[in-house]
N, CA, C and O of each residue as an XYZ file, in Angstrom:
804
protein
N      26.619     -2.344      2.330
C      25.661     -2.543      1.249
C      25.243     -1.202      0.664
O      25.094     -0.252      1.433
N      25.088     -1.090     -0.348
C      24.734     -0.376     -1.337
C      23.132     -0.207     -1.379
O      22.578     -1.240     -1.756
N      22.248      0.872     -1.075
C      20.903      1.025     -0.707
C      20.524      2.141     -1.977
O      21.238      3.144     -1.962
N      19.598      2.089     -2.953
C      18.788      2.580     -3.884
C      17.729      2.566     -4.056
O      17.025      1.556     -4.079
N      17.358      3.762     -4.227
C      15.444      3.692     -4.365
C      15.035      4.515     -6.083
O      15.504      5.603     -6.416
N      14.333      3.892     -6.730
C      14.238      4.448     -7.988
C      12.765      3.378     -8.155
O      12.419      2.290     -7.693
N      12.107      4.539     -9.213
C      11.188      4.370     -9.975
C      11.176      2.817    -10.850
O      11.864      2.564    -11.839
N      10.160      1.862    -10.149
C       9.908      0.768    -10.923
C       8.695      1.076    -12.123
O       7.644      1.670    -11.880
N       9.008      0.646    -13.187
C       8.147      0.301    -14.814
C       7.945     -1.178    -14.594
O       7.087     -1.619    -15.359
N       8.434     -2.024    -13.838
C       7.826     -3.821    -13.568
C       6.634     -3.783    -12.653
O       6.814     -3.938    -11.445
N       5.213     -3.554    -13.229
C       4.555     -3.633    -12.075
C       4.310     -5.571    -11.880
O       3.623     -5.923    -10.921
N       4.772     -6.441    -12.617
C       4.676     -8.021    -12.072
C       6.025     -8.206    -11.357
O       6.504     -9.339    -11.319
N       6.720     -7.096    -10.745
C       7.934     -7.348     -9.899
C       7.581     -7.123     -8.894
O       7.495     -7.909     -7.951
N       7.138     -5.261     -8.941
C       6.277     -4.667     -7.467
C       5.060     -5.489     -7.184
O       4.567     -5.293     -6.074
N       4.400     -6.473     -8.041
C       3.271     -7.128     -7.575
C       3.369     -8.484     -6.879
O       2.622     -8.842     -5.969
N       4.454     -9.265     -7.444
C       4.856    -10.434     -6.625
C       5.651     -9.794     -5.207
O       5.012    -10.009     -4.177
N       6.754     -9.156     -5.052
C       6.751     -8.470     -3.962
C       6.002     -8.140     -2.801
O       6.373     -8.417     -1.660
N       4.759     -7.443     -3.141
C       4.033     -7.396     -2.126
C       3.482     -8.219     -1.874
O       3.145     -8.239     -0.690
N       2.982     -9.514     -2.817
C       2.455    -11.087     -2.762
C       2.957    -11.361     -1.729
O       2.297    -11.450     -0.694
N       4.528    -11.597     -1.805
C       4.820    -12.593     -0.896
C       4.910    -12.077      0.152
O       4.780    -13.021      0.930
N       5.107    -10.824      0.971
C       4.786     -9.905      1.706
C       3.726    -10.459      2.525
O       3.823    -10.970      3.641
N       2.566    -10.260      1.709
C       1.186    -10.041      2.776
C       0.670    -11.309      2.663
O      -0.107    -11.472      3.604
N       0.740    -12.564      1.770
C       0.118    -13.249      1.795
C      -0.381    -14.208      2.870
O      -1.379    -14.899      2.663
N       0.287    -14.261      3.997
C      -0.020    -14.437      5.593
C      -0.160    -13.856      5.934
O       0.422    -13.889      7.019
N      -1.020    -12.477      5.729
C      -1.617    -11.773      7.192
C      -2.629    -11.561      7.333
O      -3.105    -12.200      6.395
N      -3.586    -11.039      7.906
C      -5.023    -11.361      8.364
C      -6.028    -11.138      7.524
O      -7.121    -11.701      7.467
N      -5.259     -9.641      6.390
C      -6.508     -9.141      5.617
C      -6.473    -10.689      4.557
O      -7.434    -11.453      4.466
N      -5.541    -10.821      4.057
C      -5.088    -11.820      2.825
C      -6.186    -12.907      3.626
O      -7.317    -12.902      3.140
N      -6.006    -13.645      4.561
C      -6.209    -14.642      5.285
C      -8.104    -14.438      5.307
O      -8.953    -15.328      5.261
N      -8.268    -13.127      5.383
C     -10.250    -13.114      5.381
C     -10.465    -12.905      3.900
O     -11.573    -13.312      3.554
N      -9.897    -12.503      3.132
C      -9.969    -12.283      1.742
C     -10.275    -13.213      1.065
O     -11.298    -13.252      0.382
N      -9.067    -14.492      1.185
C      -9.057    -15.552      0.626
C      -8.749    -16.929      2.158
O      -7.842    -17.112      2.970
N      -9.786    -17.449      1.925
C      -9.680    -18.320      3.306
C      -8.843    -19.774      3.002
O      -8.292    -20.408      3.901
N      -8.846    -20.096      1.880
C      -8.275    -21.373      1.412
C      -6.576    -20.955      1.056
O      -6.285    -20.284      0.066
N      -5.493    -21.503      2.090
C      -3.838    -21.276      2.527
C      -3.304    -21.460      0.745
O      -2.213    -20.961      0.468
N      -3.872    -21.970     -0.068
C      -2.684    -22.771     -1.306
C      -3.068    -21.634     -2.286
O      -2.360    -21.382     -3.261
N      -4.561    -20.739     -1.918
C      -5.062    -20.123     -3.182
C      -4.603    -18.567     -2.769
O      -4.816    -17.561     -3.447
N      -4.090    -18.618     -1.803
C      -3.570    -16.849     -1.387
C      -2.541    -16.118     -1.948
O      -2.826    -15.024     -2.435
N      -1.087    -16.618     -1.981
C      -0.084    -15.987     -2.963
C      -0.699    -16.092     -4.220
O      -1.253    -15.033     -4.516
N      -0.813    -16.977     -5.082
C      -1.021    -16.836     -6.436
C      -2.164    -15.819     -7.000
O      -2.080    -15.143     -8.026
N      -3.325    -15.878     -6.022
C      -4.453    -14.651     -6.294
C      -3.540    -13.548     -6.122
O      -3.093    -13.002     -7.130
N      -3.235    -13.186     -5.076
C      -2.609    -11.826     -4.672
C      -1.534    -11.462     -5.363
O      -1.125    -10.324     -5.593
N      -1.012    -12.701     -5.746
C       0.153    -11.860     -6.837
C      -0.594    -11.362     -8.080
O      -0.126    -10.317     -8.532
N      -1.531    -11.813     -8.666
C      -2.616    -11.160     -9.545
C      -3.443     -9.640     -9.291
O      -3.803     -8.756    -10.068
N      -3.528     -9.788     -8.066
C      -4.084     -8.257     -7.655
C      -3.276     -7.399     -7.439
O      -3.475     -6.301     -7.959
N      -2.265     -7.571     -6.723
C      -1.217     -6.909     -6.415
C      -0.633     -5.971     -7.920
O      -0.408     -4.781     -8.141
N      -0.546     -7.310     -8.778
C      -0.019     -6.625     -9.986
C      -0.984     -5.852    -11.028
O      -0.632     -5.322    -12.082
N      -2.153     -5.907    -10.535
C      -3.074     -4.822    -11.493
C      -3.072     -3.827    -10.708
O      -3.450     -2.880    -11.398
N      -2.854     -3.446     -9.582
C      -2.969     -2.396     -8.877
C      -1.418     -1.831     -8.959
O      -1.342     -0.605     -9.043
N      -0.411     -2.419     -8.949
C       0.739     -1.765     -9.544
C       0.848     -1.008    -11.035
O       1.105      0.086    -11.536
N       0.520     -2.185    -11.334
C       0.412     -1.748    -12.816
C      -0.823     -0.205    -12.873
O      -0.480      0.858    -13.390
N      -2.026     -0.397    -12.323
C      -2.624      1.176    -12.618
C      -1.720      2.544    -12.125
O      -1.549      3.605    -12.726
N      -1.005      1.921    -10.263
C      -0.273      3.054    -10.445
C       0.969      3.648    -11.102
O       1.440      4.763    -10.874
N       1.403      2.773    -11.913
C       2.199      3.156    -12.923
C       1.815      4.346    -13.752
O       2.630      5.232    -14.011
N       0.438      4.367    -14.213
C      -0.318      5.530    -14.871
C      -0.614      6.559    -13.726
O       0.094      7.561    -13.828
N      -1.271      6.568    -12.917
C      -1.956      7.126    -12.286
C      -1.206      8.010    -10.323
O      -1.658      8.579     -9.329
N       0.140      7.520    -10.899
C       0.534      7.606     -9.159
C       2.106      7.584     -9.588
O       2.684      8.262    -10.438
N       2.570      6.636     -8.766
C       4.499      6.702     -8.042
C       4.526      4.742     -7.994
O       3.568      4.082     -7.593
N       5.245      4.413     -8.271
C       5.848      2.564     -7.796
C       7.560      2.931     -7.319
O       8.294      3.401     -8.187
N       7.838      2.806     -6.611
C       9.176      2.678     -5.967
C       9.293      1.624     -5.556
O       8.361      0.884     -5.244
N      11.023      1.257     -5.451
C      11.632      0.262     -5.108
C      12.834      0.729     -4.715
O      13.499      1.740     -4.943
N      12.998     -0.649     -3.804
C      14.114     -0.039     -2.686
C      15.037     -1.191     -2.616
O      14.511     -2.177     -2.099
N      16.251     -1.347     -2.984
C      17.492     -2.092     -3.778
C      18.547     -2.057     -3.008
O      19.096     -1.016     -2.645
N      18.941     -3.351     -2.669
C      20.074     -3.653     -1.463
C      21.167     -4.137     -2.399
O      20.918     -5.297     -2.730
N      22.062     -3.772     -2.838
C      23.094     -4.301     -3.756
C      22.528     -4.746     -4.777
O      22.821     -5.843     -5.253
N      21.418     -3.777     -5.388
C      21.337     -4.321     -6.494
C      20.051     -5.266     -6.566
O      19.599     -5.528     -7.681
N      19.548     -5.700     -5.620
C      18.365     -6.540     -5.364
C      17.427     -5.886     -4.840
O      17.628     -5.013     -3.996
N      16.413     -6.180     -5.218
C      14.820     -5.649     -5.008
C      14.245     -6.081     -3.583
O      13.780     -7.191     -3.321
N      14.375     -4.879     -2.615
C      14.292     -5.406     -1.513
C      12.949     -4.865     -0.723
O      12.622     -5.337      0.366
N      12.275     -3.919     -1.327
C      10.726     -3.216     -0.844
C      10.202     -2.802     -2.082
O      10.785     -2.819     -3.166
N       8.761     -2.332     -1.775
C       8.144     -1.846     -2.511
C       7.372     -0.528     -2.190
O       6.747     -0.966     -1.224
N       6.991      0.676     -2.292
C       5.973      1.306     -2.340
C       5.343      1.597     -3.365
O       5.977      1.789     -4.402
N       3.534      1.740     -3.342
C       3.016      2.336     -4.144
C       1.746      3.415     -3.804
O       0.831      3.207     -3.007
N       1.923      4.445     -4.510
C       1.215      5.535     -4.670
C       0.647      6.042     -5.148
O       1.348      6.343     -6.114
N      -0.476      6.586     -5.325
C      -1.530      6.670     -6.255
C      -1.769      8.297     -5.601
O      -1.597      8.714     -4.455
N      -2.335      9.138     -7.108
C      -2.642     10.647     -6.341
C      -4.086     10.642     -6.919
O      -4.625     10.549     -8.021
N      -4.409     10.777     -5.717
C      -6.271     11.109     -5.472
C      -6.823     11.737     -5.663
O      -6.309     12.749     -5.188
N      -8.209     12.130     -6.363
C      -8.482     10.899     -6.529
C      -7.965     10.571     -7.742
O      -7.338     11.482     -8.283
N      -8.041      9.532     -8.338
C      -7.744      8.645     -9.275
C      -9.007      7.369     -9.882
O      -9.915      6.793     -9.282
N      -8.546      7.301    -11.283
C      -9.682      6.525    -11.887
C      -9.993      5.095    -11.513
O      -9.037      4.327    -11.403
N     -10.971      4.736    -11.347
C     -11.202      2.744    -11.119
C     -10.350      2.620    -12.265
O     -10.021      3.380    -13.175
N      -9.997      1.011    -11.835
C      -9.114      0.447    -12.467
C      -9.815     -0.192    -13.877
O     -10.146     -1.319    -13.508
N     -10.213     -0.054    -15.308
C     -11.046     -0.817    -16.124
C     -11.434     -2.172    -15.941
O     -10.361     -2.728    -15.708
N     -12.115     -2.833    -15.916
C     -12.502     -4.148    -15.982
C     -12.118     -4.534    -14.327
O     -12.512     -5.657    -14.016
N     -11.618     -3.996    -13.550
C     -10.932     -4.471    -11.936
C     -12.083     -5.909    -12.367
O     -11.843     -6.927    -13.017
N     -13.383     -5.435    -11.675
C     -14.007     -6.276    -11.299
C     -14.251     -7.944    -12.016
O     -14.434     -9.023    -11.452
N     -14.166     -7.618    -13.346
C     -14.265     -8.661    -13.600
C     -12.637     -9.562    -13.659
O     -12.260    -10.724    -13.508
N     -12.158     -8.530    -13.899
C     -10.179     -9.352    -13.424
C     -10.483    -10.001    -12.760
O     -10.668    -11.178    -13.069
N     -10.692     -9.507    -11.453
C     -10.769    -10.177    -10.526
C     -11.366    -11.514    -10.313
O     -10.812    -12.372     -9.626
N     -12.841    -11.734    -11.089
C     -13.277    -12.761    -10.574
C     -12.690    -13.709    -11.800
O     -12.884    -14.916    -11.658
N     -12.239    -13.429    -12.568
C     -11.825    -14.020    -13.729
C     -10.401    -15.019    -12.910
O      -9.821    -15.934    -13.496
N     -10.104    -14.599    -11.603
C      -8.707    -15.131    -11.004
C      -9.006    -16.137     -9.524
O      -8.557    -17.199     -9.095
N     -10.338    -14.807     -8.921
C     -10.748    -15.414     -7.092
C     -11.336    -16.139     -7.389
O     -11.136    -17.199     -6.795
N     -12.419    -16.155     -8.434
C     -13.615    -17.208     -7.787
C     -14.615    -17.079     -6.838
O     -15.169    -15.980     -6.837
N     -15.052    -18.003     -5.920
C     -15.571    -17.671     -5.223
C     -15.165    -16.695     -3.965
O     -16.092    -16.396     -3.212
N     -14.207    -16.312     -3.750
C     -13.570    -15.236     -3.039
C     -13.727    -14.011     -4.197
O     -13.135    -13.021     -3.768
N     -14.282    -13.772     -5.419
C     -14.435    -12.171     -5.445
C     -15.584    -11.409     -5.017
O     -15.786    -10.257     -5.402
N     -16.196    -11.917     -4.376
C     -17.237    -11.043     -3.359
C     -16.124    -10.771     -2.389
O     -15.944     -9.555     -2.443
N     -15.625    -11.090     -1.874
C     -14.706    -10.679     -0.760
C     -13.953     -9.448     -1.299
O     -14.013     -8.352     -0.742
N     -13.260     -9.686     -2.383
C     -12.622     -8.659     -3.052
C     -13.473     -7.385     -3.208
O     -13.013     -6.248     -3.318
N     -14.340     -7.610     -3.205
C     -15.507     -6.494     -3.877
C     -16.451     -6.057     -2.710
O     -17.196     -5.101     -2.926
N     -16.480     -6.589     -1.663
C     -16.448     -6.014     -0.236
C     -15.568     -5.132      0.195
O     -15.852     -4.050      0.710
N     -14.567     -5.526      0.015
C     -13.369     -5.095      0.742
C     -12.859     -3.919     -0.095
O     -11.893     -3.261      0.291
N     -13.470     -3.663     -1.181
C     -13.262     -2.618     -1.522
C     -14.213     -1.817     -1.968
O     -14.098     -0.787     -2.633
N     -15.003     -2.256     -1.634
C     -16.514     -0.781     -0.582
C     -16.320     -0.234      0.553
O     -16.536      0.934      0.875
N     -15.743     -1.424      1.414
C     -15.824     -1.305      2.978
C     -14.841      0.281      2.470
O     -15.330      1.382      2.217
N     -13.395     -0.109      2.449
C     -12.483      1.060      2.721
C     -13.258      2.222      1.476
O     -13.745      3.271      1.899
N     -13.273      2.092      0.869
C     -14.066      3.577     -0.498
C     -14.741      4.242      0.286
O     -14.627      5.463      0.179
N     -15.714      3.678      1.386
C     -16.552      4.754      1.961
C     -15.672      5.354      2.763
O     -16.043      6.524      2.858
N     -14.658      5.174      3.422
C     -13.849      5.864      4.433
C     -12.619      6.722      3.581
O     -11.829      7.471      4.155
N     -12.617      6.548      2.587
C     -11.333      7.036      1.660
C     -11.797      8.425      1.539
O     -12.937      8.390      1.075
N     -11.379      9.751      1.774
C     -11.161     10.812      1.770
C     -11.361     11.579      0.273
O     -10.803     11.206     -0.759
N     -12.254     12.700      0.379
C     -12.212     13.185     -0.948
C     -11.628     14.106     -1.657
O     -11.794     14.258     -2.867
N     -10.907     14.774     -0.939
C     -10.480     16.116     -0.928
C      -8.721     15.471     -1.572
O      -8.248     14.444     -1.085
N      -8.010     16.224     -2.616
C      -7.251     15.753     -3.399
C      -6.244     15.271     -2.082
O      -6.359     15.599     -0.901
N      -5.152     14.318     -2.758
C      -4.248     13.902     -1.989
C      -3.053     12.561     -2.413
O      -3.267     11.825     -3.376
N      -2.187     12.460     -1.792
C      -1.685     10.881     -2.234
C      -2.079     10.154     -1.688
O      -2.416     10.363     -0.523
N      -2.199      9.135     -2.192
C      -2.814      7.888     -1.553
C      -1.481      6.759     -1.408
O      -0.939      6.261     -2.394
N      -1.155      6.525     -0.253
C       0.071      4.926      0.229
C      -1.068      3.684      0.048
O      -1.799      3.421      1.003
N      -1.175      2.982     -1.141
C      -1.629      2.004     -1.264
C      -1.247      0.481     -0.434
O      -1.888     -0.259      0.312
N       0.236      0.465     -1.038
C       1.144     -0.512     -0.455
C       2.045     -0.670     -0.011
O       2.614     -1.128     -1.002
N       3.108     -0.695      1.082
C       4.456     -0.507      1.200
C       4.558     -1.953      1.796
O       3.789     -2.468      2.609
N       5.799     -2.558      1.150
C       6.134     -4.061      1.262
C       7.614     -4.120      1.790
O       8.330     -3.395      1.100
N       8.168     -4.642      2.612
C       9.448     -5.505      2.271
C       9.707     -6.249      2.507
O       9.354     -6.730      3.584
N      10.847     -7.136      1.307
C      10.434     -8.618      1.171
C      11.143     -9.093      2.221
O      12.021     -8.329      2.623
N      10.972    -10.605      3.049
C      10.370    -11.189      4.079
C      11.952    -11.362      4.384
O      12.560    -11.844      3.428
N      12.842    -11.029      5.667
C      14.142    -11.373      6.062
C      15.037     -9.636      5.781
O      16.239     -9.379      5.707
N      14.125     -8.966      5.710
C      14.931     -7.532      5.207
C      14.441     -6.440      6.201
O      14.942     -5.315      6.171
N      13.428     -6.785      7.112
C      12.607     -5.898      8.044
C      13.600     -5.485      9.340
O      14.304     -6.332      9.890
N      13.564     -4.012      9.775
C      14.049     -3.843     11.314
C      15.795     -3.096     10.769
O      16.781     -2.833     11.456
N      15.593     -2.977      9.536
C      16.840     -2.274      8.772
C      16.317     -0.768      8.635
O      17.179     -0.053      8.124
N      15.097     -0.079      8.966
C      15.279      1.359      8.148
C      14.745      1.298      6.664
O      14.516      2.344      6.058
N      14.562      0.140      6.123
C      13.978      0.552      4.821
C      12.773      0.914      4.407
O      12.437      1.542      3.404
N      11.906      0.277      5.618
C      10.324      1.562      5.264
C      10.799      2.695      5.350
O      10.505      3.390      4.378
N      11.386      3.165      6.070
C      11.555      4.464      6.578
C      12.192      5.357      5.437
O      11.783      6.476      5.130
N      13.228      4.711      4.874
C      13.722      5.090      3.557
C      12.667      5.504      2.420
O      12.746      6.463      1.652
N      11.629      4.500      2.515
C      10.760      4.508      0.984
C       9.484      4.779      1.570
O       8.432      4.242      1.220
N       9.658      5.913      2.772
C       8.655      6.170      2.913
C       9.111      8.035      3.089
O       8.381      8.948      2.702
N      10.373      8.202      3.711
C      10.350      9.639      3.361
C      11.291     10.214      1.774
O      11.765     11.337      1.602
N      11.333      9.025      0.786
C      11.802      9.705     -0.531
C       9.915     10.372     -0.954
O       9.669     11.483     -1.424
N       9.035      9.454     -0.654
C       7.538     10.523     -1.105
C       7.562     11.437     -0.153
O       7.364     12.572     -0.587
N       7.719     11.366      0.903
C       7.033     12.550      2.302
C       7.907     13.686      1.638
O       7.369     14.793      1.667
N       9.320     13.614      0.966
C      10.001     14.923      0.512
C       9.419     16.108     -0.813
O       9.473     17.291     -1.149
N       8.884     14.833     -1.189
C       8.141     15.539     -2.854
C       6.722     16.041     -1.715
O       6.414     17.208     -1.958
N       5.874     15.431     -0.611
C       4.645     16.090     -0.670
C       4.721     17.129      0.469
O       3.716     17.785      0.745
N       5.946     17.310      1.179
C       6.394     18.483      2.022
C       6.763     19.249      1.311
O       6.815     20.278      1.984
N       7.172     19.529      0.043
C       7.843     20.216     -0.608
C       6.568     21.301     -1.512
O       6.344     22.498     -1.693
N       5.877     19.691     -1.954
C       4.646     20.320     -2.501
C       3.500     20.833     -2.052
O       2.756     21.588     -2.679
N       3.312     20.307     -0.651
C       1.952     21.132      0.582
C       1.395     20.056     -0.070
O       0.922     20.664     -1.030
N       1.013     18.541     -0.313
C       0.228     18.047     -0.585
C      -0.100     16.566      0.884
O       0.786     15.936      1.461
N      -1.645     16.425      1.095
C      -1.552     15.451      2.508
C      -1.090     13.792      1.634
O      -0.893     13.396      0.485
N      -1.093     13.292      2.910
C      -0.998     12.032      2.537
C      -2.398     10.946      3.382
O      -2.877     11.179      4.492
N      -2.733      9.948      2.581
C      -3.924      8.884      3.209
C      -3.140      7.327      3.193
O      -2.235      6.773      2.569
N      -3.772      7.122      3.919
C      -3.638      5.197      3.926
C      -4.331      4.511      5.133
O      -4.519      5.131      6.180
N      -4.710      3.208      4.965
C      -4.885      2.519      5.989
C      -4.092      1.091      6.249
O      -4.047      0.078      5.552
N      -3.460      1.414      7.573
C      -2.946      0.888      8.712
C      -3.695     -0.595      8.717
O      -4.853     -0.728      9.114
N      -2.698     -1.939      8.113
C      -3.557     -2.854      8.881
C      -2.824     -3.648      9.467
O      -2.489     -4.756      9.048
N      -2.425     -2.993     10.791
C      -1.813     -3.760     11.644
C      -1.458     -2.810     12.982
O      -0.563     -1.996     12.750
N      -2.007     -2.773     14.348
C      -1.367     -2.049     15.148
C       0.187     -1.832     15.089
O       0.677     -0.922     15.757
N       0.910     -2.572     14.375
C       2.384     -2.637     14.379
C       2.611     -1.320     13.594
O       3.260     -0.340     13.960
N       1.799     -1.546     12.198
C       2.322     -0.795     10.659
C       1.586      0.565     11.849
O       2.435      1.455     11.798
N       0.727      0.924     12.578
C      -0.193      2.446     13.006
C       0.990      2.615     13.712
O       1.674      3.485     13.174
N       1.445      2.197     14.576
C       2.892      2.919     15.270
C       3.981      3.134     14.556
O       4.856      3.830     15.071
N       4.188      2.581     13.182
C       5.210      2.643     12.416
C       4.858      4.456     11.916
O       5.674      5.375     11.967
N       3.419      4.539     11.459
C       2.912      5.403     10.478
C       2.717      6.823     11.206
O       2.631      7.917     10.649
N       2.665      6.525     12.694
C       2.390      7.781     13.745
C       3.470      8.192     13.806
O       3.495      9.422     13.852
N       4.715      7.568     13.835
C       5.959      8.200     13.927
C       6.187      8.861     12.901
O       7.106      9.660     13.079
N       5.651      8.887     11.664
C       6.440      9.382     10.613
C       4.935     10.438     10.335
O       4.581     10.310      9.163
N       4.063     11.361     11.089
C       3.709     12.174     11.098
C       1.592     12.374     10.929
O       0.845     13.347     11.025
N       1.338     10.766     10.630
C       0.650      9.939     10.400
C      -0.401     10.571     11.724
O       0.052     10.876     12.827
N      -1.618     10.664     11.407
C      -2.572     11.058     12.686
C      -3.938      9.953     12.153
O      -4.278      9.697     10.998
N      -4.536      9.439     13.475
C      -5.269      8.420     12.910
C      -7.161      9.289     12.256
O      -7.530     10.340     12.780
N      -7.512      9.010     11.809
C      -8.609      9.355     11.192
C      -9.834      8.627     12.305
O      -9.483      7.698     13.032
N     -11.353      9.181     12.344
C     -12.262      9.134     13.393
C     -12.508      7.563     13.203
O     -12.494      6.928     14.258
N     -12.691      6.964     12.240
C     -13.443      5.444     11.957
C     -12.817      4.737     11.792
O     -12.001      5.141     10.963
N     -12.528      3.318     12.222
C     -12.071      2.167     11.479
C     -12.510      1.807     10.476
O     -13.658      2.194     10.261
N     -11.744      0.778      9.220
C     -12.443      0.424      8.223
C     -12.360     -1.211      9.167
O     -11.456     -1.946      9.564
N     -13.614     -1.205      9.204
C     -14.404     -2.725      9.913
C     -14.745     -3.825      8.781
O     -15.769     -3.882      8.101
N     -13.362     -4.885      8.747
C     -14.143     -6.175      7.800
C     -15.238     -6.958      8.142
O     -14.922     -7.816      8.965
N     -16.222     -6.980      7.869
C     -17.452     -8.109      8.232
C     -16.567     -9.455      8.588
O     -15.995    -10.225      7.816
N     -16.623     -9.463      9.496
C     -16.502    -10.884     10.118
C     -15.081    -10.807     10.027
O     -14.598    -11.921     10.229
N     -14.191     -9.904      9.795
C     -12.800    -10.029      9.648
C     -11.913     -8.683     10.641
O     -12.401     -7.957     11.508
N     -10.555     -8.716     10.142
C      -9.869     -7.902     10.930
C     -10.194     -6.448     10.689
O     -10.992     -6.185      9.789
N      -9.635     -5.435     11.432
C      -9.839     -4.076     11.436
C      -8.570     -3.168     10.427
O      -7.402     -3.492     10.216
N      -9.156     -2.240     10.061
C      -8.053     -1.233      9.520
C      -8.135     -0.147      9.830
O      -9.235      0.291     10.164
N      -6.660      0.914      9.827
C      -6.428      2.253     11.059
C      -6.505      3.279      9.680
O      -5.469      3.459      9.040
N      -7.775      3.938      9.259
C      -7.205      5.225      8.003
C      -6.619      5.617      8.796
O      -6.781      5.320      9.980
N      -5.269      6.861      8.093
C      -4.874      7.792      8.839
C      -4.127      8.557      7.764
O      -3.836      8.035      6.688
N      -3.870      9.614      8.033
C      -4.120     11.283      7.789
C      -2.538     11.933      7.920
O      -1.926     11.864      8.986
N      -2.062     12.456      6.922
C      -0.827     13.263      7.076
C      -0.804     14.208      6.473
O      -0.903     14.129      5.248
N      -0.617     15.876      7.332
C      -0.446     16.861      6.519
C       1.185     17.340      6.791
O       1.998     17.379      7.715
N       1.049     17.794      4.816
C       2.330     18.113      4.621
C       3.211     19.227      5.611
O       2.841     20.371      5.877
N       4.541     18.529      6.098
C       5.250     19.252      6.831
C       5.569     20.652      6.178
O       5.219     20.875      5.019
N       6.437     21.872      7.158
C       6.834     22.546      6.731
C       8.198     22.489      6.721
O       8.809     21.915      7.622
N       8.929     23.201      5.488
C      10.531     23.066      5.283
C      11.213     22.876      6.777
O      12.231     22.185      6.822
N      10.707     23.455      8.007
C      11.755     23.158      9.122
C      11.894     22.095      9.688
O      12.931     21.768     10.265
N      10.294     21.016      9.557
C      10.314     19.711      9.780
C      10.743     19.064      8.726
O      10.790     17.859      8.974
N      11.071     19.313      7.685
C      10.839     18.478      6.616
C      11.898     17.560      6.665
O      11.752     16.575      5.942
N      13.460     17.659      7.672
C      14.290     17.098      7.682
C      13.427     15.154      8.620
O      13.562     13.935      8.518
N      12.706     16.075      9.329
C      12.416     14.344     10.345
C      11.535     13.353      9.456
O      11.274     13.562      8.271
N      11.213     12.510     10.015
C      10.727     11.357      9.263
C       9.426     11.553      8.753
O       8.881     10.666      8.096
């Protein structure tokens, strides 16, 4: 197979992508508690937050013969609120955009101020995992911010994704981001390698 990573301009491609991605997992699941209303919201959020980092950041995609098989997105920090987010949002959740609007206080207070990239999202779609392709679309950025001395941020929500993220140079940060009544998230912290590491992950 034929493996490519290039710059996506579809942020309703990179946004259904990560939809179908996360829409079973715990954050999605406290976010939005009702099973039928979770993909279709999230493919809505997903894709305004692609779509800003289109302006504001990096969208990659990662292509198995030709097919759209991951996603990352990146945003360089800080960076502007999204216009109207809030009311998008409720214009789509409903009674789930307090949740939305929790959940993005909770992590803001823990988000780092000091310039940097920000890993918003890294997805791949569902039957493609345990191949190497995070790993792929995760050191085509680590090369541009080793290159450039610039750190990297994100939070970890999954003990699985924090062992994925420690290997690839990832150090965890002092606090959890704690959902009220919901699951936990791991910030964590990467400073840019130097050219002699820059070959490892």
């Amino acid at each position: 197979m034929t493996i490519e990573i290039t710059r996506m301009t579809d942020a309703a491609a990179a946004g259904g992508l990560i939809a179908e991605t996360f829409h079973t997992d715990e954050i999605t699941r406290w976010l939005i508690p009702r099973a039928d209303d979770r993909l279709p919201m999230q493919r809505r959020f997903f894709t305004i937050w692609a779509g800003h980092a289109l302006e504001h950041g990096d969208v990659y995609g990662i292509h198995e013969s030709g097919e759209l098989a991951g996603v990352a997105v990146w945003f360089t920090a800080p960076f502007p609120e999204i216009p109207g987010e809030q009311e998008a949002i409720a214009s789509f959740a409903g009674e789930n955009a307090e949740r939305y609007r929790l959940f993005g206080e909770v992590t803001e207070k823990l988000h780092p101020q000091e310039p940097h990239h920000y890993l918003a999202f890294i997805a791949l779609e569902r039957g493609r995992t345990g191949r190497g392709l995070g790993t792929l679309l995760l050191r085509e950025h680590h090369r541009r911010l080793d290159a450039e001395g610039i750190p990297a941020y994100l939070e970890a929500s999954s003990e699985a994704s924090r062992r994925l993220y420690l290997r690839h140079g990832y150090v965890d940060m002092p606090e959890l981001v704690r959902l009220p009544g919901g699951p936990v998230m791991y910030p964590m912290w990467r400073e840019p390698r130097p050219a002699a590491q820059a070959g490892q992950p």
